[in-house]
C-alpha positions as CSV (number, residue, x, y, z in Angstrom):
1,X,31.7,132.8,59.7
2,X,29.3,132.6,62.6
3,X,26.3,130.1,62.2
4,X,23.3,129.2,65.1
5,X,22.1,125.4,65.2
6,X,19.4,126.7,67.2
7,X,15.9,123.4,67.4
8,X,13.6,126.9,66.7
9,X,14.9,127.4,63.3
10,X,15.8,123.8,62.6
11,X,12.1,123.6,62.9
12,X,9.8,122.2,60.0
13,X,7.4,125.5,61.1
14,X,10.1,127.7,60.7
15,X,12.2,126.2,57.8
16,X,8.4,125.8,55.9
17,X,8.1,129.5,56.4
18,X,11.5,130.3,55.1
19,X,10.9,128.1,52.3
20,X,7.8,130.1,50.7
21,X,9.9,133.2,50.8
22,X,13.4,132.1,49.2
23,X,11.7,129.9,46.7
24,X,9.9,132.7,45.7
25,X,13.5,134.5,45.3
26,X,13.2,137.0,48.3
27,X,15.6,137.0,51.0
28,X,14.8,135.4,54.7
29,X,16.5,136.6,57.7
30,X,15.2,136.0,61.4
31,X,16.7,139.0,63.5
32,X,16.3,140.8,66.7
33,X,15.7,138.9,69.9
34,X,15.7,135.5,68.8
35,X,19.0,135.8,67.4
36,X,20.5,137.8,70.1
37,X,19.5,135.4,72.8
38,X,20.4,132.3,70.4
39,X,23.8,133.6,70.5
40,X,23.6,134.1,74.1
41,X,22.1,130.8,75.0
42,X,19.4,132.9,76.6
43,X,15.3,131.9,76.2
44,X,13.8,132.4,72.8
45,X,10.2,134.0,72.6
46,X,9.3,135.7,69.6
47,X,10.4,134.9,66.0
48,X,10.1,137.8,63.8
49,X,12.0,137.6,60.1
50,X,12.7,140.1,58.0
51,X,12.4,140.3,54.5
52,X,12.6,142.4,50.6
53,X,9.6,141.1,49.7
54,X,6.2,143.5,50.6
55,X,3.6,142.7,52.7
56,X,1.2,142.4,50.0
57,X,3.7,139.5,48.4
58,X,4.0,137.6,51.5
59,X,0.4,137.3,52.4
60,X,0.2,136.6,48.6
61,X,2.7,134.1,49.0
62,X,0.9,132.8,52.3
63,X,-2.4,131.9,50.6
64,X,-0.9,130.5,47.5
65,X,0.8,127.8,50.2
66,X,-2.8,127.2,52.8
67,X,-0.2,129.4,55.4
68,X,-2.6,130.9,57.6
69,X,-1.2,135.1,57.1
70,X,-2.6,138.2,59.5
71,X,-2.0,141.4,58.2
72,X,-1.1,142.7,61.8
73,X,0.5,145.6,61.1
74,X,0.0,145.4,57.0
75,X,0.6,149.3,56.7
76,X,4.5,149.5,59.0
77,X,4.9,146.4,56.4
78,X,4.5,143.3,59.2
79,X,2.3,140.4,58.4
80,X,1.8,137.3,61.1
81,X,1.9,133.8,59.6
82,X,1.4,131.2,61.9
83,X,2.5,127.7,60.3
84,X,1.7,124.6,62.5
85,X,0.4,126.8,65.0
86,X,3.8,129.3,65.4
87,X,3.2,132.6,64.7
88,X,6.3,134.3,62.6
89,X,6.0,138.1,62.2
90,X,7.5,138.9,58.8
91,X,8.5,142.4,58.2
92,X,9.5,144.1,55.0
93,X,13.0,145.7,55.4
94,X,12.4,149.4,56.0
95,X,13.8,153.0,56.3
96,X,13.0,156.0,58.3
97,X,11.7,159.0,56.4
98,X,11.0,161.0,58.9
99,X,10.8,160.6,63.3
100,X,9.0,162.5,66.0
101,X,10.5,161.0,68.7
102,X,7.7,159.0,69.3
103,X,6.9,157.4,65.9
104,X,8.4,157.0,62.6
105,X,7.3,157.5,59.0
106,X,9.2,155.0,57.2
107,X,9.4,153.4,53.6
108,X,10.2,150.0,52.5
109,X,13.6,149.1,51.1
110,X,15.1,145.9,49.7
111,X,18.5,146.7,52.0
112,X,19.3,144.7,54.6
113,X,21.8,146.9,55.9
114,X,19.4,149.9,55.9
115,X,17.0,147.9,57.8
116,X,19.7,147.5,60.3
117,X,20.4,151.2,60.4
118,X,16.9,152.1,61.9
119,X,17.0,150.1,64.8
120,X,18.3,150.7,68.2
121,X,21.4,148.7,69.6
122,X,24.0,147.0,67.6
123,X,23.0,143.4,69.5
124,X,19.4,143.5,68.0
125,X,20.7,144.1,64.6
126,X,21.8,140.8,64.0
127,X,20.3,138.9,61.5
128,X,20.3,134.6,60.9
129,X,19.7,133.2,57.8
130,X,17.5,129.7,57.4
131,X,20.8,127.7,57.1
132,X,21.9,129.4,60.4
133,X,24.4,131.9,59.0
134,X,24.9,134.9,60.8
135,X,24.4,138.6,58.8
136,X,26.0,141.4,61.0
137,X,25.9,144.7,58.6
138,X,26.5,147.2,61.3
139,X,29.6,144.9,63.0
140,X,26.8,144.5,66.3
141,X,28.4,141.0,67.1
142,X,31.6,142.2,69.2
143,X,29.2,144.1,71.5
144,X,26.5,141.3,71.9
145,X,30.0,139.0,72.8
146,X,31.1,141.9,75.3
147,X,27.7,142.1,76.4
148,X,27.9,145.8,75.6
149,X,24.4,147.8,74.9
150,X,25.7,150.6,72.4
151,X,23.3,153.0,69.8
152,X,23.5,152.2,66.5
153,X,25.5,155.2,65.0
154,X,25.0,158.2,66.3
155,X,23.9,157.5,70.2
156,X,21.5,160.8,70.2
157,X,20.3,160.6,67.2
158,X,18.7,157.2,67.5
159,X,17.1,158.5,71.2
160,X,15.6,161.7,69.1
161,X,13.7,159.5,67.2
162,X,11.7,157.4,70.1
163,X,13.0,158.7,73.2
164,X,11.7,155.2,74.6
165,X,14.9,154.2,73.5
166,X,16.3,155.5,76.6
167,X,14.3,153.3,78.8
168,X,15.0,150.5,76.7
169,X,18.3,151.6,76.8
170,X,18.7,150.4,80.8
171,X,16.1,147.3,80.3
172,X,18.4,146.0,78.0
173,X,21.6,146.8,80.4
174,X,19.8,144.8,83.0
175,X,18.9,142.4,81.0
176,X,22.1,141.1,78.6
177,X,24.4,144.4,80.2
178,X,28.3,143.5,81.2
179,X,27.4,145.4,85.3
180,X,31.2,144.7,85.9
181,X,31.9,147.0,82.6
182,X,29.5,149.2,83.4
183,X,27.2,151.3,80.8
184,X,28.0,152.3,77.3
185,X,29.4,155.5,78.3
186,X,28.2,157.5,75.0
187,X,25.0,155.9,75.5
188,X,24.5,157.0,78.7
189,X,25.5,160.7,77.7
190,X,22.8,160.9,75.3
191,X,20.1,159.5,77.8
192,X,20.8,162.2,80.4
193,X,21.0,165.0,77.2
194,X,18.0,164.0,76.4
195,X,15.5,163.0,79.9
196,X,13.2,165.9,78.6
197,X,12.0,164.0,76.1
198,X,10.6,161.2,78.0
199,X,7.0,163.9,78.7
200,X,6.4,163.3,75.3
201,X,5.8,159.5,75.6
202,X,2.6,157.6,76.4
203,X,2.3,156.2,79.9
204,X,0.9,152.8,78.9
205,X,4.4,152.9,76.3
206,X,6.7,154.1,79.5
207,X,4.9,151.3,82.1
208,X,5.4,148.7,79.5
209,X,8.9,149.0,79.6
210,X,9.5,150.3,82.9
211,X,7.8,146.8,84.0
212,X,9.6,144.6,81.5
213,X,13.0,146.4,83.0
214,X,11.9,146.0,86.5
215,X,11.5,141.7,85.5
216,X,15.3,141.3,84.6
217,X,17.4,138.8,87.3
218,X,19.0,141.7,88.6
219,X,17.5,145.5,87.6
220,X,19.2,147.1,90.4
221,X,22.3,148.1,88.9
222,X,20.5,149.3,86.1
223,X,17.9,151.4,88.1
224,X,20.6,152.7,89.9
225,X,22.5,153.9,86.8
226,X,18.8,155.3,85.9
227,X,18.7,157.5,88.7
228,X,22.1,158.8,88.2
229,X,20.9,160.2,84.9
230,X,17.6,161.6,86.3
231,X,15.5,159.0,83.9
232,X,13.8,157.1,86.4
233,X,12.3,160.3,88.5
234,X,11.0,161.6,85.4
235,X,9.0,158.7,85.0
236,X,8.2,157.3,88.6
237,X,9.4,160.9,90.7
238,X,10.2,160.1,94.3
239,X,11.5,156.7,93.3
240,X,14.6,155.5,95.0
241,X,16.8,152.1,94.5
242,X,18.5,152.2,97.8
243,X,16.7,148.7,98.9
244,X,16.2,147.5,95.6
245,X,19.4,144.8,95.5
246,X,18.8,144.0,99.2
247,X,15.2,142.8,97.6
248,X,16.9,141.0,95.0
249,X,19.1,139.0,97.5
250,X,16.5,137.6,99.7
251,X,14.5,136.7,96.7
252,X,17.1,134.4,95.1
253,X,18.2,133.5,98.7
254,X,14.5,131.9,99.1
255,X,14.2,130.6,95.6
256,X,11.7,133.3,94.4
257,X,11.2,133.9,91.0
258,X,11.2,137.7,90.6
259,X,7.8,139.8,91.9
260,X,7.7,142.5,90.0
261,X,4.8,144.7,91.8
262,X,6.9,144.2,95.1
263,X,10.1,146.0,93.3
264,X,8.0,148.5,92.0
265,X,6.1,149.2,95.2
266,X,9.8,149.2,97.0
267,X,10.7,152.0,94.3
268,X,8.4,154.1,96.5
269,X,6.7,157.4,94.3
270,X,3.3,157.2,93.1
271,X,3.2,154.7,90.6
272,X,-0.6,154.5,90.8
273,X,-0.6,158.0,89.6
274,X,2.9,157.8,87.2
275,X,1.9,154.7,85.3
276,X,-0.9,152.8,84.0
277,X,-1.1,149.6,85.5
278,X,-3.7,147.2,85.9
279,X,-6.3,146.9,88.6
280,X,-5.1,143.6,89.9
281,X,-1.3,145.2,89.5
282,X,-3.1,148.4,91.8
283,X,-4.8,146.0,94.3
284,X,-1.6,144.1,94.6
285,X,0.3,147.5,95.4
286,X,-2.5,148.6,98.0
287,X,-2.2,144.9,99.7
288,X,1.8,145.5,100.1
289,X,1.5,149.6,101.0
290,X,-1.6,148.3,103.7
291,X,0.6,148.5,106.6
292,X,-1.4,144.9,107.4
293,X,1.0,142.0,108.9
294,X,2.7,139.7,106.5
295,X,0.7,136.8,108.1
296,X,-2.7,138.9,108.1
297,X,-2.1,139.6,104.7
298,X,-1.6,135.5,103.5
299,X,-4.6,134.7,106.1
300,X,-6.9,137.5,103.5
301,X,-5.3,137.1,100.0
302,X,-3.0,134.2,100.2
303,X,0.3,133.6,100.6
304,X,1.8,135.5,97.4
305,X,0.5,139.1,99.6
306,X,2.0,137.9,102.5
307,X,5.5,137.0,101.2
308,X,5.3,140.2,99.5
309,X,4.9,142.1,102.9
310,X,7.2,140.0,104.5
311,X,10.0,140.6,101.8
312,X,9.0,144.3,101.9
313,X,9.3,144.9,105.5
314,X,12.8,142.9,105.2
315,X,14.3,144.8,102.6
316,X,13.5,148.3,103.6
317,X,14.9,147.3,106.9
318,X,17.6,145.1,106.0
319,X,17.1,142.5,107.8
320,X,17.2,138.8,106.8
321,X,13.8,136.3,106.1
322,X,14.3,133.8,109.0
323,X,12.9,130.1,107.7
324,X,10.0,130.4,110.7
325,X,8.6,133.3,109.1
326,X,8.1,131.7,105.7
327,X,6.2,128.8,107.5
328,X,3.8,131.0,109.8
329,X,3.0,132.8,106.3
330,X,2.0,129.3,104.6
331,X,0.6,127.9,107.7
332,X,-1.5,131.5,107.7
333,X,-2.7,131.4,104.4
334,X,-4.7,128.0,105.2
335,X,-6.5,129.1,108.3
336,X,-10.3,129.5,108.2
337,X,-11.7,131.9,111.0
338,X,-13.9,129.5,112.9
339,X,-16.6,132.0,113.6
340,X,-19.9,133.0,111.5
341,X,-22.4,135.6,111.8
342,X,-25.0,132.9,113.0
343,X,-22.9,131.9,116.4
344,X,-23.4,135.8,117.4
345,X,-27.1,135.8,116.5
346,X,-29.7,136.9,117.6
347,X,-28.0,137.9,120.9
348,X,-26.3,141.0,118.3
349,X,-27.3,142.0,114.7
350,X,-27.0,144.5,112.4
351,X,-23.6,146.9,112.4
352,X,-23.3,145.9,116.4
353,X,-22.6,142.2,114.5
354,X,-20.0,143.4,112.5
355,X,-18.4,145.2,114.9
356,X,-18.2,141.9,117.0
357,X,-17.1,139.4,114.0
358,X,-14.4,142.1,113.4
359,X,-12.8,142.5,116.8
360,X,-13.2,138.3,117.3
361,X,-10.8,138.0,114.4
362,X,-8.0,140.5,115.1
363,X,-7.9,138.7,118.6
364,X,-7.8,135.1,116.5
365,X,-5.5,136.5,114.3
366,X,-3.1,138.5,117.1
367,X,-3.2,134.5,119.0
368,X,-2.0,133.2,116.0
369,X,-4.8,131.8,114.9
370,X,-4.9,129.4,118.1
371,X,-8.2,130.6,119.7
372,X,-10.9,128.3,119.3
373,X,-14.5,128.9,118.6
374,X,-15.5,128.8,122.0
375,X,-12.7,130.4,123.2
376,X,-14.0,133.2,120.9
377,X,-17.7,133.4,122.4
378,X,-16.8,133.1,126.2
């Protein structure tokens, strides 16, 4: 018998929340992430449960015990309740009636083991009790030990019904994948068979994940296997990985946490036009694509855009980040150009003015940043 000890559910929030359902005589089970990455002592985020009782019955249940409940997503059967300030999504166990490929008509079901039929790898149907024991109906446990992302079932079938699977289907290869293994091999199968079906998703769904994938440690491998398969240029066409793991190196090499618009901008395509991002996540893209210097860049927007053109220029090249560069980056991103429209007035004005304040910075910039003011009016 496998059991968690994990301080989240040894929690009074989350043992209070368990409480008002089993007392009640309806089962309790946290599953998914927080019980995959429990067992493999990764971070735990969100705490979803699932549950026989119906939504209507837990937010019953909720008010009867001052638990404040949000019917989030009342009709899909998931109701929020957020004891001492942690929210717990509770979701009645459910079953597919019918799938488009991008959403499912389902119907609730007081099976645990049919809940775990309708989701997508064996690791995320995994299931932990309030006293810690661990409910595997599908037998997912062997794979989240081998660190092996396999369909539930029947590999195709499960992509037919939300061909996002397939992206998720590398995310969570980079993310808790065996690289030295390689890929589920039948999973992999069924993602090529079925790349067509990625037109039929929503951008904001397919830059959601593509981004979350994109955030792993190490999404190289991953991307890599993507493009074999063709998945990655239907979503981002004209990407390529080729200087993706170089990127990766210098980053850990120079203690970076992962920067996940420089990966995407090293993908190359058109992810401004692909994907729906953000207009600081555009902006930031722009800033790296500029062709500017690393150190102009820190001097304008800080020093995040300049280590972003630095590591850019490094990786696409190959090259190493020498320490010196780091520092003329930092010492860049302080400097204050010593000029102002008043010291070229009223001698020049007008466009003629801006012309001049322009050209006097390049120069301060190109002397890195050691001309002084009146070095810059002589």
């Amino acid at each position: 018998m496998t059991r968690i000890s994990a301080s989240w559910l040894q929690d009074d929030a989350a043992q209070k929340v368990c409480k008002l359902l089993t007392d009640a005589g309806f089962q309790a089970w946290f599953v998914g992430g927080c019980v995959r990455n429990e067992l493999l002592h990764e971070p735990v985020a969100d705490l979803d449960l699932s549950t026989d009782a119906t939504p209507e019955t837990v937010m019953k249940l909720a008010k009867a015990s001052n638990i404040h409940a949000i019917p989030t997503g009342i009709d899909h059967g998931t109701v929020t309740l957020v004891a001492n300030d942690i929210p717990f999504e509770i979701t009645t166990f459910r079953r597919d009636i019918a799938t488009d490929g991008r959403r499912a008509t389902v119907a609730f079901s007081d099976n645990i083991t049919a809940d775990a039929r309708r989701r997508d790898f064996t690791m995320n149907a995994l299931y932990a009790g309030p006293d810690g024991e661990i409910a595997d109906p599908l037998g997912g446990l062997p794979d989240l030990q081998a660190r092996r992302v396999r369909f539930i079932e029947d590999a195709d079938r499960r992509i037919k019904e939300d061909y996002l699977r397939i992206l998720r289907f590398f995310r969570f290869y980079a993310w808790y994948g065996d690289v030295s293994e390689g890929p589920d091999a039948d999973g992999l199968a069924a993602c090529a068979e079925n790349i067509a079906g990625l037109h039929s998703l929503s951008a904001e769904r397919v830059t959601a994940e593509l981004l979350k994938l994109l955030a792993a440690p190490d999404p190289a491998p991953a991307l890599a296997t993507m493009a074999s398969t063709a998945a990655l240029a239907q979503v981002l066409p004209g990407a390529n990985t080729w200087s993706l793991a170089t990127l990766v190196h210098l980053e850990q090499e120079a203690g970076l946490a992962p920067r996940l618009m420089l990966r995407l901008a090293l993908l190359g395509g058109e992810p401004t036009e692909s994907l729906r991002l953000s207009n600081a996540q555009i902006r930031q893209l722009e800033q790296i694509n500029s062709g500017a210097s690393p150190v102009e860049l820190a001097y304008r927007f800080g020093v995040d855009a300049g280590l972003d053109a630095l590591l850019f220029e490094a990786a696409s090249l190959s090259q190493p980040v020498r320490r010196a560069e780091l520092e003329e980056i930092h010492h860049a991103a302080k400097q204050v150009f010593p000029l102002k429209a008043a010291d070229l007035m009223p001698t020049l004005n007008g466009p003629a003015l801006g012309i001049a304040l322009k050209k006097a910075e390049a120069r301060w910039i190109s002397s890195g940043f050691t001309l002084t003011k009146a070095e810059l009016l002589d």
